[in-house]
C-alpha positions as semicolon CSV with decimal commas, in nm:
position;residue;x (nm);y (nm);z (nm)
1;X;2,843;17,435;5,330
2;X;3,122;17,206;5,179
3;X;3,015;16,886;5,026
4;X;3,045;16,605;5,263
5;X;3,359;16,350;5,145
6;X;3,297;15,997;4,994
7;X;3,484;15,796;5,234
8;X;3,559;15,422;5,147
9;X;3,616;15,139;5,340
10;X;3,797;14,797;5,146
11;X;3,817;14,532;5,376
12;X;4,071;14,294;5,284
13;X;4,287;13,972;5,411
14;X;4,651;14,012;5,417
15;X;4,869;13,861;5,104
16;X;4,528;14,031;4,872
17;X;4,653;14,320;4,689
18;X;4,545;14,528;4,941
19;X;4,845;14,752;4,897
20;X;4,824;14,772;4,545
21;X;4,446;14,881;4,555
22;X;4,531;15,150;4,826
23;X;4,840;15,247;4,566
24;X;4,597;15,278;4,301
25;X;4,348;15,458;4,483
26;X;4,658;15,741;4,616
27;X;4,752;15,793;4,271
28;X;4,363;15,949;4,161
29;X;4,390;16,340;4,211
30;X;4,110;16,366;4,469
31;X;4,173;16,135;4,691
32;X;4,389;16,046;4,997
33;X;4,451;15,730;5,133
34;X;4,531;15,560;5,484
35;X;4,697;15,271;5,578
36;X;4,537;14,989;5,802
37;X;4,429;15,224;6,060
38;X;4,349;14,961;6,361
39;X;4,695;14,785;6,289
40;X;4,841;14,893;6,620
41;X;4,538;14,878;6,809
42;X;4,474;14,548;6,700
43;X;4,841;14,440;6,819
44;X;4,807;14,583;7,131
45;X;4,399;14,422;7,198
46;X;4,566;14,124;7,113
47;X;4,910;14,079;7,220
48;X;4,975;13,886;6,873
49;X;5,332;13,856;6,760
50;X;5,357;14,010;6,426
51;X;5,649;14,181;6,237
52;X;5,746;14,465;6,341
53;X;5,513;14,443;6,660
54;X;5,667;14,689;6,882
55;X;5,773;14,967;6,600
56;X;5,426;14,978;6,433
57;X;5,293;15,025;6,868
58;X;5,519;15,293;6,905
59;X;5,491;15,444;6,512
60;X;5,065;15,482;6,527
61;X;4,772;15,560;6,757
62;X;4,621;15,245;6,892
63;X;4,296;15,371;7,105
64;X;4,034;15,259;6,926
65;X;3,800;15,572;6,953
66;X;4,089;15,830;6,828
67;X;4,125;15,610;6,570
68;X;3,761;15,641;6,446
69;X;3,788;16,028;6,521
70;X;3,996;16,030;6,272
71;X;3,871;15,820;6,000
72;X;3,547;16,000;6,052
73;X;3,710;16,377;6,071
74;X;3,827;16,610;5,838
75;X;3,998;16,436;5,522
76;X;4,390;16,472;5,449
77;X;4,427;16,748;5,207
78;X;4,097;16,857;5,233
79;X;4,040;16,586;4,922
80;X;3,683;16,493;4,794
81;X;3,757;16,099;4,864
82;X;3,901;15,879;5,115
83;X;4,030;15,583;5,116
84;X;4,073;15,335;5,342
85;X;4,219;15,039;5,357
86;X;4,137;14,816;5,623
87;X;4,210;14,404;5,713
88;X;3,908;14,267;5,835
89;X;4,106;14,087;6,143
90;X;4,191;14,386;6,320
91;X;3,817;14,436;6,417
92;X;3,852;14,258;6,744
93;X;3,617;14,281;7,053
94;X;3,691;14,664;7,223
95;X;3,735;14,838;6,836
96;X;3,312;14,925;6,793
97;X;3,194;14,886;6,385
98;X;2,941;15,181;6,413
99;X;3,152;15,418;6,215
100;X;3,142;15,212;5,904
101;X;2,760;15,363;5,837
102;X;2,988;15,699;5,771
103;X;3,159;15,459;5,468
104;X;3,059;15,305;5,127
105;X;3,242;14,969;5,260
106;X;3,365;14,747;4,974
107;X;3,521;14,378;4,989
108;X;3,855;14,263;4,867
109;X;3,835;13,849;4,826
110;X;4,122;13,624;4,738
111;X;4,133;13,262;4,724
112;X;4,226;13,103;5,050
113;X;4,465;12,848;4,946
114;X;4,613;13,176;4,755
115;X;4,612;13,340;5,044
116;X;4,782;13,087;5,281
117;X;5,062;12,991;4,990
118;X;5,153;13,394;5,037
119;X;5,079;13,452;5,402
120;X;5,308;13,132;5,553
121;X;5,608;13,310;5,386
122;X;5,597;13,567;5,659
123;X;5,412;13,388;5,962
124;X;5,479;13,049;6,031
125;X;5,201;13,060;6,349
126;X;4,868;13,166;6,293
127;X;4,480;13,049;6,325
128;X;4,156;13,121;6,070
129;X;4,110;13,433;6,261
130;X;4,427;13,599;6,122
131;X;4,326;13,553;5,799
132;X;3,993;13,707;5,883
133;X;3,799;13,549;5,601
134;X;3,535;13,509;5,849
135;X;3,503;13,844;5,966
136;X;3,490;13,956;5,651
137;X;3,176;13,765;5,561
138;X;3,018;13,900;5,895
139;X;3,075;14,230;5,807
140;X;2,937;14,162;5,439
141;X;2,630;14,016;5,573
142;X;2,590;14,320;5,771
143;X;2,616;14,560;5,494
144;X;2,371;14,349;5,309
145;X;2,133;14,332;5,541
146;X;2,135;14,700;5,631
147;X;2,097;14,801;5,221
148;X;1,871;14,488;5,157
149;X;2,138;14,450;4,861
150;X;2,499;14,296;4,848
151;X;2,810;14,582;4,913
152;X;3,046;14,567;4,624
153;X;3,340;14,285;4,596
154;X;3,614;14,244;4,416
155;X;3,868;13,946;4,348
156;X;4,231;14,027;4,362
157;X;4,253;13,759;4,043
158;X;3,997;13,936;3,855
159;X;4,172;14,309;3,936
160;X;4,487;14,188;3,808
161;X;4,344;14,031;3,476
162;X;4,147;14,330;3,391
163;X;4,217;14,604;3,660
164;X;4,040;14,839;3,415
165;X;3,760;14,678;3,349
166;X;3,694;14,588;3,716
167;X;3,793;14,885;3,864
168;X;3,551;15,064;3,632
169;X;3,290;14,859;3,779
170;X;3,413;14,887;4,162
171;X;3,400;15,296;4,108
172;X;3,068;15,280;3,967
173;X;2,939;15,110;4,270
174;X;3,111;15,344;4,447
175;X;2,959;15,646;4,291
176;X;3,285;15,807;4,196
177;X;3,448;15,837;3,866
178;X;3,689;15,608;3,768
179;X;4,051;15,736;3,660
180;X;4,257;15,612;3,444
181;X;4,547;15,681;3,693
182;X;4,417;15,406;3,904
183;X;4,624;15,179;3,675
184;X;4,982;15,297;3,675
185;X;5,191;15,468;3,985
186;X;5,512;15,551;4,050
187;X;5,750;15,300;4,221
188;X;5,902;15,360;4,585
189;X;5,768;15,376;4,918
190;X;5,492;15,624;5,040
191;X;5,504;15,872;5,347
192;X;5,100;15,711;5,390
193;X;5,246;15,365;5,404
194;X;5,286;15,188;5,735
195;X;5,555;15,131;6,003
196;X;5,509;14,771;5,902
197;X;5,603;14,868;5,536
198;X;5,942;14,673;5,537
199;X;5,840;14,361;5,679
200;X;5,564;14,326;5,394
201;X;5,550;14,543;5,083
202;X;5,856;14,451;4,904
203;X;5,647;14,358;4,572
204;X;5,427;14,677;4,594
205;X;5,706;14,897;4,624
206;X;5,884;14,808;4,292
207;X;5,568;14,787;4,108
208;X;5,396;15,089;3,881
209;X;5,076;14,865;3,828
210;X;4,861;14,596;3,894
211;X;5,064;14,249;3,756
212;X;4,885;13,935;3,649
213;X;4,754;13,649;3,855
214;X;5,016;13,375;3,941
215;X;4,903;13,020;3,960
216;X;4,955;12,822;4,262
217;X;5,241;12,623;4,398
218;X;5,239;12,274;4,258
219;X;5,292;12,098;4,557
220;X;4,997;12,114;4,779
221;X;4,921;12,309;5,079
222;X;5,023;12,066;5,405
223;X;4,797;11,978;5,641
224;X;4,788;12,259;5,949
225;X;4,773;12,508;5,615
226;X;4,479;12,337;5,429
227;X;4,283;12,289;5,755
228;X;4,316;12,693;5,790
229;X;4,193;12,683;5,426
230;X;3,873;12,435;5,460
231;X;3,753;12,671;5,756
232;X;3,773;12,999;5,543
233;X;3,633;12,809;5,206
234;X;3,246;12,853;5,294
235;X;3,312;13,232;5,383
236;X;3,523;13,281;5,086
237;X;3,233;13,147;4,889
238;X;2,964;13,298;5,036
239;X;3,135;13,660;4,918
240;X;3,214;13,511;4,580
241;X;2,880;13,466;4,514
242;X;2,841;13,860;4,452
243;X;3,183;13,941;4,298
244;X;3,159;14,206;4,032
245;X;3,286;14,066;3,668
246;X;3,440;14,247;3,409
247;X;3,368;14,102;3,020
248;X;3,748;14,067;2,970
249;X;3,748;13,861;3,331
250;X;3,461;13,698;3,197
251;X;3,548;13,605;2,846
């Protein structure tokens, strides 16, 4: 009998170096990689207005159960790990969470304010919700609960200070080796990448690695932003608590 594959969930935000994570995960030898499975099904639950709405409905599957068949069937390639990237929005009411027992589910944190400064660029309507800070801490608090320990988190600031050092950590936790391909990959698009790719992964595709941190915009975040902000704080917090921490992030 084959072994069984390691199968990953990282559930992010959006504007959190989601894409660069899933780049640097695509670029290990054993692994394949999907792209924000529940994008289209979370469209269609919803009816939200997003980029690219109606090409990213027509582009992937959105019934929630053939989605989970395949996250939880046989891996692309036939390769040891899988890894998948996931915003922690698109679990809405009619997509069930019982699959994620089949994953080692990790947590990819940003600041909000960070967040929001990025985000507005490309949405100027949104609540909280889309942001999904707070679904992320359910979901942690879940995973807790059912190990009796905290699930692994990362901060998108501390990967791109020392993505080495933390990523070392992150595939410990994991229980896979870490590779030092993680940290460079080759520019371009990917056939793995979503139909939404040209709306939002400009950045990702001219980059071959993880860049550094970039401070926020002087001017403050207005009012209808910062309000978004104060709600996801205390969740944002709450997750920060248990980040892991490189010594170069540290020192």
């Amino acid at each position: 009998m084959s072994e069984e594959p390691i199968r990953i969930a990282m559930w992010s935000g959006p504007r959190n170096i989601s894409t660069a994570m899933m780049r640097a995960f695509e670029n290990r030898e054993d692994t394949a990689v999907i792209d924000e499975p529940f994008y289209a099904a979370y469209l269609k639950l919803t009816g939200t207005e997003h980029p690219l709405r109606e090409k990213v409905l027509d582009a992937h599957e959105s019934d929630g159960q053939k989605i989970v068949d395949i996250l939880q069937g046989p891996v692309p390639g036939d390769c040891r790990v899988f890894y998948q990237k996931h915003m922690a929005h698109h679990m809405v009411a009619g997509i069930h969470r019982d699959w994620m027992t089949s994953c080692r589910n990790a947590f990819l944190i940003r600041s909000p304010e960070a967040v929001l400064a990025s985000y507005s660029s490309k949405r100027s309507h949104f609540r909280a919700a889309d942001i999904g800070f707070e679904t992320q801490r359910e979901m942690f608090d879940h995973e807790a609960d059912r190990f009796g320990t905290a699930p692994p988190v990362i901060d998108a600031d501390d990967v791109l200070r020392d993505p080495r050092g933390v990523l070392l950590l992150l595939c410990a936790r994991l229980g896979i080796p870490f590779s030092e391909r993680m940290l460079r990959w080759p520019a371009g698009p990917r056939p793995t990448d979503g139909a939404w790719a040209p709306a939002w992964y400009d950045a990702v595709e001219k980059s071959t690695g993880f860049g550094f941190p970039r401070p926020l915009p002087a001017e403050p975040l207005p009012d209808h932003l910062k309000a978004v902000a104060d709600a996801s704080r205390p969740h944002y917090d709450r997750l920060a608590r248990f980040k892991l921490r490189s010594d170069a992030v540290l020192n």
